[in-house]
mmCIF file of the N, C-alpha and C atoms, coordinates in Angstrom:
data_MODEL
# 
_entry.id   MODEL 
# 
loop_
_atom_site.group_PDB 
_atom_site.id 
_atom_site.type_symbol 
_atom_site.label_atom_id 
_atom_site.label_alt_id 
_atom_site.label_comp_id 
_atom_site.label_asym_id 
_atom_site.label_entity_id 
_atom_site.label_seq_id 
_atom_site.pdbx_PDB_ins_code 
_atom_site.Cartn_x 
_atom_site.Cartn_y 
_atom_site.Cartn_z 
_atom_site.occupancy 
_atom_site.B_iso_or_equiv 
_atom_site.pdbx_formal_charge 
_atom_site.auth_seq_id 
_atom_site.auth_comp_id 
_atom_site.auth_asym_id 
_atom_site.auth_atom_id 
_atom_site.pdbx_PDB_model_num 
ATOM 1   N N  . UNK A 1 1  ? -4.741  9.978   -3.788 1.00 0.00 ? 1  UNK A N  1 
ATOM 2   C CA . UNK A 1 1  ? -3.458  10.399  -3.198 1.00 0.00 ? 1  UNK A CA 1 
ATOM 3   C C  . UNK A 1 1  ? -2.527  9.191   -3.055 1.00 0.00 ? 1  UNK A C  1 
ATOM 4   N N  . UNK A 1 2  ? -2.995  8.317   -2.550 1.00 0.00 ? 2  UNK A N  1 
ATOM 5   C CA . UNK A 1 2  ? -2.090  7.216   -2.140 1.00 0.00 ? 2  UNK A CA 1 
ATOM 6   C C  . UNK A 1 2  ? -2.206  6.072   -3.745 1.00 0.00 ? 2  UNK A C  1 
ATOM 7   N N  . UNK A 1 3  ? -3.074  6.706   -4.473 1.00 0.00 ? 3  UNK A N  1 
ATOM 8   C CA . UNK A 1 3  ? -2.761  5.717   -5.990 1.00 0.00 ? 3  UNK A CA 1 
ATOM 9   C C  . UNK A 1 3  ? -1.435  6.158   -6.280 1.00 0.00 ? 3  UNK A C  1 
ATOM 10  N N  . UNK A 1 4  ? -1.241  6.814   -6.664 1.00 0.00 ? 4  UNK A N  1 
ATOM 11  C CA . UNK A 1 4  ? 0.440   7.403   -6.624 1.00 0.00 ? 4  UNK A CA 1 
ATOM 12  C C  . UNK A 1 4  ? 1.363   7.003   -6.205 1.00 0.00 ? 4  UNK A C  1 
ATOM 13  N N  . UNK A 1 5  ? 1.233   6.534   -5.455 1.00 0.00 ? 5  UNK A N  1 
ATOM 14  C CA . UNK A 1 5  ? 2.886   5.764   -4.221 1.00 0.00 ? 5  UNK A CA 1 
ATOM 15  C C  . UNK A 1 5  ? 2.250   4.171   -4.594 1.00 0.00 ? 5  UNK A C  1 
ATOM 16  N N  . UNK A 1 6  ? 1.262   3.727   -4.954 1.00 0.00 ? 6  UNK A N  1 
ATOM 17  C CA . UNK A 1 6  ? 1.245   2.534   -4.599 1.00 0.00 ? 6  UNK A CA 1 
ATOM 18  C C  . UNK A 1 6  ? 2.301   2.004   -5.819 1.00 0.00 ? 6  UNK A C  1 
ATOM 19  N N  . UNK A 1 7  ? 2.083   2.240   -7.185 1.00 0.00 ? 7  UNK A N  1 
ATOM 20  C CA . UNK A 1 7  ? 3.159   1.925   -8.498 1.00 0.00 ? 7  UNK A CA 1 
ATOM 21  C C  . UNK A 1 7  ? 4.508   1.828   -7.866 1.00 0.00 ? 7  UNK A C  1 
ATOM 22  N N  . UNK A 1 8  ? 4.457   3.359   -7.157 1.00 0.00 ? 8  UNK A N  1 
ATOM 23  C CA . UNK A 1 8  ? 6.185   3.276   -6.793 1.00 0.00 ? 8  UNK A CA 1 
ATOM 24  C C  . UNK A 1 8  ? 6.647   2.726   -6.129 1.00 0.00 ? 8  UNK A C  1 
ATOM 25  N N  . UNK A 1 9  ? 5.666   2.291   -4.494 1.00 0.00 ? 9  UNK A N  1 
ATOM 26  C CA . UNK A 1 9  ? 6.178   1.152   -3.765 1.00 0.00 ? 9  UNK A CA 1 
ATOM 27  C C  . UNK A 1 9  ? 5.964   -0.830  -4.230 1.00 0.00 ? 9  UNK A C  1 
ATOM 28  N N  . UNK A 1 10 ? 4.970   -0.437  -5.490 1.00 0.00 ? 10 UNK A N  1 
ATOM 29  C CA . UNK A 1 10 ? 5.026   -1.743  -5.867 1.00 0.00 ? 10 UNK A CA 1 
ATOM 30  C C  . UNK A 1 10 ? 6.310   -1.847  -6.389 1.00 0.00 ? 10 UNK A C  1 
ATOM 31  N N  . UNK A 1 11 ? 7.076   -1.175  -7.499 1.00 0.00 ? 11 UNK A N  1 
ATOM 32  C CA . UNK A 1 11 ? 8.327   -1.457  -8.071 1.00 0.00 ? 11 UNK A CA 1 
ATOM 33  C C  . UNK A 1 11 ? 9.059   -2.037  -7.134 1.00 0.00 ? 11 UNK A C  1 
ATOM 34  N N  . UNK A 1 12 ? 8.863   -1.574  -5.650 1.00 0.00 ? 12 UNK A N  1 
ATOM 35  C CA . UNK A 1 12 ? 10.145  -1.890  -5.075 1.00 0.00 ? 12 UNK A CA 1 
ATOM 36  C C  . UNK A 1 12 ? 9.376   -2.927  -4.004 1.00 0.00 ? 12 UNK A C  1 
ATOM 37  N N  . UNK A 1 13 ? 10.473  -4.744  -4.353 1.00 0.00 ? 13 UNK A N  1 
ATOM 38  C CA . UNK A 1 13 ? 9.257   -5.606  -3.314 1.00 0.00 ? 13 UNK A CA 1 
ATOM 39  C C  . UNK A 1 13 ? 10.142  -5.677  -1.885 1.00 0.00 ? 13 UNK A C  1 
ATOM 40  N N  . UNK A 1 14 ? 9.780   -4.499  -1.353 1.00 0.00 ? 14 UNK A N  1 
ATOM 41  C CA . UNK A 1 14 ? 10.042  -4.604  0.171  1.00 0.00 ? 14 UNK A CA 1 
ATOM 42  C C  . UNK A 1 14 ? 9.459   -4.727  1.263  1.00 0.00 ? 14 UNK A C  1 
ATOM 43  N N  . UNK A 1 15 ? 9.822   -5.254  2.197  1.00 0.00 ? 15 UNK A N  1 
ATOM 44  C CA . UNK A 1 15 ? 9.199   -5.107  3.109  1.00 0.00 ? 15 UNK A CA 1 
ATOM 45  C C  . UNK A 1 15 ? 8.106   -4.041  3.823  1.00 0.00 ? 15 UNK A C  1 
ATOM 46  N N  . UNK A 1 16 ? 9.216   -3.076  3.812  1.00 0.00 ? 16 UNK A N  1 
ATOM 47  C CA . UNK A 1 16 ? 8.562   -1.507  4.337  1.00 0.00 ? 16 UNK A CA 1 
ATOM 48  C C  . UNK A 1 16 ? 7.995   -1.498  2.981  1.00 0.00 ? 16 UNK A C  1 
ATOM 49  N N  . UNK A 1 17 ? 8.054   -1.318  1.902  1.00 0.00 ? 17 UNK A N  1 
ATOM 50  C CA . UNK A 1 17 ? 7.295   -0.540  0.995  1.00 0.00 ? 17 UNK A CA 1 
ATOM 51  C C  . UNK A 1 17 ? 5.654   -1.164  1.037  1.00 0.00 ? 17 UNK A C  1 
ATOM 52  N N  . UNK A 1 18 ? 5.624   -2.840  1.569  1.00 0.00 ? 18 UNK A N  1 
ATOM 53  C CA . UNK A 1 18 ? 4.479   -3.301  1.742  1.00 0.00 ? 18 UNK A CA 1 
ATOM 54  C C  . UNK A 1 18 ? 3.761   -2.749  2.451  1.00 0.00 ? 18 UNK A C  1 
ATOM 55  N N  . UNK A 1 19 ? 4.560   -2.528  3.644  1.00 0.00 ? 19 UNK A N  1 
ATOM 56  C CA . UNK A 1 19 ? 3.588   -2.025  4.881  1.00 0.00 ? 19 UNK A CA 1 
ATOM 57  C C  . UNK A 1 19 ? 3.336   -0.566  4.206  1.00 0.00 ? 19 UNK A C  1 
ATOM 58  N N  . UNK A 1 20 ? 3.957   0.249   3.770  1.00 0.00 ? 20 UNK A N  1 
ATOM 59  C CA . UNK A 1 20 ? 3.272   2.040   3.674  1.00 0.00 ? 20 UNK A CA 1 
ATOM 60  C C  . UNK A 1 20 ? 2.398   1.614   2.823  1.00 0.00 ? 20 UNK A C  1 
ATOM 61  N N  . UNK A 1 21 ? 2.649   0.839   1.528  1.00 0.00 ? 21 UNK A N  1 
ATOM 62  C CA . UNK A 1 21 ? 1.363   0.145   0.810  1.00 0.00 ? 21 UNK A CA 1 
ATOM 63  C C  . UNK A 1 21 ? 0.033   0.192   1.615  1.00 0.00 ? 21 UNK A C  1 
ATOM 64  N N  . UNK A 1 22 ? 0.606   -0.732  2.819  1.00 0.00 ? 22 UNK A N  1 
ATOM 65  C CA . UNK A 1 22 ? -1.021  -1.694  3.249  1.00 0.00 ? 22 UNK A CA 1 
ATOM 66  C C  . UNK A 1 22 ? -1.563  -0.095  4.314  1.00 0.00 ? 22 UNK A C  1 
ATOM 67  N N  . UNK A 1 23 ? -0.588  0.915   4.993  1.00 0.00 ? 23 UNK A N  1 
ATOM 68  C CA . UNK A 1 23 ? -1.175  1.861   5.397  1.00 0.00 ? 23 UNK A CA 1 
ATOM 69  C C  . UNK A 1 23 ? -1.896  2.868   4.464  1.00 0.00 ? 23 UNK A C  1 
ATOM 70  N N  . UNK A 1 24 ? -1.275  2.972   3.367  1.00 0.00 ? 24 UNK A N  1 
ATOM 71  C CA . UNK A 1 24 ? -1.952  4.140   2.509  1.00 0.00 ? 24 UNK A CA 1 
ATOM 72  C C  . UNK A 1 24 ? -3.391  3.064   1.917  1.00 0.00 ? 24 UNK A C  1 
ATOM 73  N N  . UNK A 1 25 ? -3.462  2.174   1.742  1.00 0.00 ? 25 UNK A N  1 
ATOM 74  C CA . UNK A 1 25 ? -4.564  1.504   1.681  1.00 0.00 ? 25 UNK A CA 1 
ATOM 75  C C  . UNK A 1 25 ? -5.774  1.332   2.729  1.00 0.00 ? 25 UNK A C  1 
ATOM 76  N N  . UNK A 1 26 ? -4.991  0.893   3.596  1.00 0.00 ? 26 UNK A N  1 
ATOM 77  C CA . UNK A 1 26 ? -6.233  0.810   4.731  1.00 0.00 ? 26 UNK A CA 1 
ATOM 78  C C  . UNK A 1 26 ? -6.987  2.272   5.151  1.00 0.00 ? 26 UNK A C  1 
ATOM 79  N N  . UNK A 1 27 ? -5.791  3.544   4.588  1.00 0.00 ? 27 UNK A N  1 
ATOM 80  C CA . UNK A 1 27 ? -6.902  4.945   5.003  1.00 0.00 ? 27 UNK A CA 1 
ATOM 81  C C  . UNK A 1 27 ? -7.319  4.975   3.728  1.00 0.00 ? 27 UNK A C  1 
ATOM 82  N N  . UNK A 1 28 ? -7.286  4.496   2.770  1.00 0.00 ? 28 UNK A N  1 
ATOM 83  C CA . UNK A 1 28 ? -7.591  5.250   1.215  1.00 0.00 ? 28 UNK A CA 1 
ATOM 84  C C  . UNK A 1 28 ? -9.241  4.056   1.354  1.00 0.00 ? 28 UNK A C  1 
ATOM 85  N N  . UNK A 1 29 ? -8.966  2.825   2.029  1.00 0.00 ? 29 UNK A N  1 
ATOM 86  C CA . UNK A 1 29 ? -10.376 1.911   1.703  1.00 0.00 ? 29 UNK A CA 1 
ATOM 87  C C  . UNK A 1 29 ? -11.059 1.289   3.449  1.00 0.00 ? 29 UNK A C  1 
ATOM 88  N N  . UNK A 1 30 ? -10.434 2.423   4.830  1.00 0.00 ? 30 UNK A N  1 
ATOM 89  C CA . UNK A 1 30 ? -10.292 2.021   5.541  1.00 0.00 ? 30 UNK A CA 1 
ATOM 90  C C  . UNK A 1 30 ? -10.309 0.377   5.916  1.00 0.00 ? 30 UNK A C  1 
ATOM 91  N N  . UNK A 1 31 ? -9.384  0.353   5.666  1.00 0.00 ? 31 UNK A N  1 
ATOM 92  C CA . UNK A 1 31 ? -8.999  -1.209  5.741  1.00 0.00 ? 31 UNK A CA 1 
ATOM 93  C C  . UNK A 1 31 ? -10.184 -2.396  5.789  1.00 0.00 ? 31 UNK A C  1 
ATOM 94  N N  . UNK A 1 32 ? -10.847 -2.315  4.595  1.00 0.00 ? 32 UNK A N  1 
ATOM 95  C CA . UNK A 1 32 ? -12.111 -2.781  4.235  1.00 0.00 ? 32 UNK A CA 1 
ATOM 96  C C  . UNK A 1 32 ? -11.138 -3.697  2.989  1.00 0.00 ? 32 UNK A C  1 
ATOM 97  N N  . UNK A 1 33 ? -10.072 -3.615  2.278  1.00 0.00 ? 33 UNK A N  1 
ATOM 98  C CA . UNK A 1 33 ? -9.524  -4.467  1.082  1.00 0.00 ? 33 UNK A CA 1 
ATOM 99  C C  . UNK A 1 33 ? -8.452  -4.574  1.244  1.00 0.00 ? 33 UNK A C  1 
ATOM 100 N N  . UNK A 1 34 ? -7.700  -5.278  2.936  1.00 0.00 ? 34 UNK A N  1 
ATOM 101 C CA . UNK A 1 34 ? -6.645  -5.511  3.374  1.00 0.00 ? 34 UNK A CA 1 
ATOM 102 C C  . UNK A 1 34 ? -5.775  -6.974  2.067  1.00 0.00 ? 34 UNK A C  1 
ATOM 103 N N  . UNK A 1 35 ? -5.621  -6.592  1.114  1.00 0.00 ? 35 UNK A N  1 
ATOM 104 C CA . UNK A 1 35 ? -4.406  -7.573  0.581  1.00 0.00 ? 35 UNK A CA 1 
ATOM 105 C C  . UNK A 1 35 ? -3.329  -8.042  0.810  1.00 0.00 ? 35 UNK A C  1 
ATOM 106 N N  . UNK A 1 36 ? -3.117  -9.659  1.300  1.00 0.00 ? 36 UNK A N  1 
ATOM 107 C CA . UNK A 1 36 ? -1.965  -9.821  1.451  1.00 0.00 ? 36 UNK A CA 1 
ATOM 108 C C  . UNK A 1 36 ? -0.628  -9.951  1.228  1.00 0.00 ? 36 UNK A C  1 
ATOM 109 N N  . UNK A 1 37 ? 0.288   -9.082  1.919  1.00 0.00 ? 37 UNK A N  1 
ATOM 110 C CA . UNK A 1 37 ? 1.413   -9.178  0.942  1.00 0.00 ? 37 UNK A CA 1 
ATOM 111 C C  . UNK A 1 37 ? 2.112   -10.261 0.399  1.00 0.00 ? 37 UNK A C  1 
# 
C-alpha cells in the first residue's frame, strides 16, 4: 500500500513528503528500517 506513495513522495524532496514517507514506512516495516532523510 504505502509502495505506491513512496515513488510519488520521493519525486517530490520535501519536507512533509519525507515525513508521510518515514510514517507510511514505519507502519509498512514498523519502524524496524527507519532511513534517514
Amino acid at each position: 500500500m504505502g509502495e505506491k506513495a513512496v515513488p510519488l513522495l520521493r519525486r517530490r524532496r520535501t519536507r512533509r513528503a519525507c515525513i508521510s514517507r518515514h510514517l507510511e514506512a514505519a507502519v509498512d516495516v514498523s519502524a524496524r528500517a527507519w532511513p534517514p532523510c
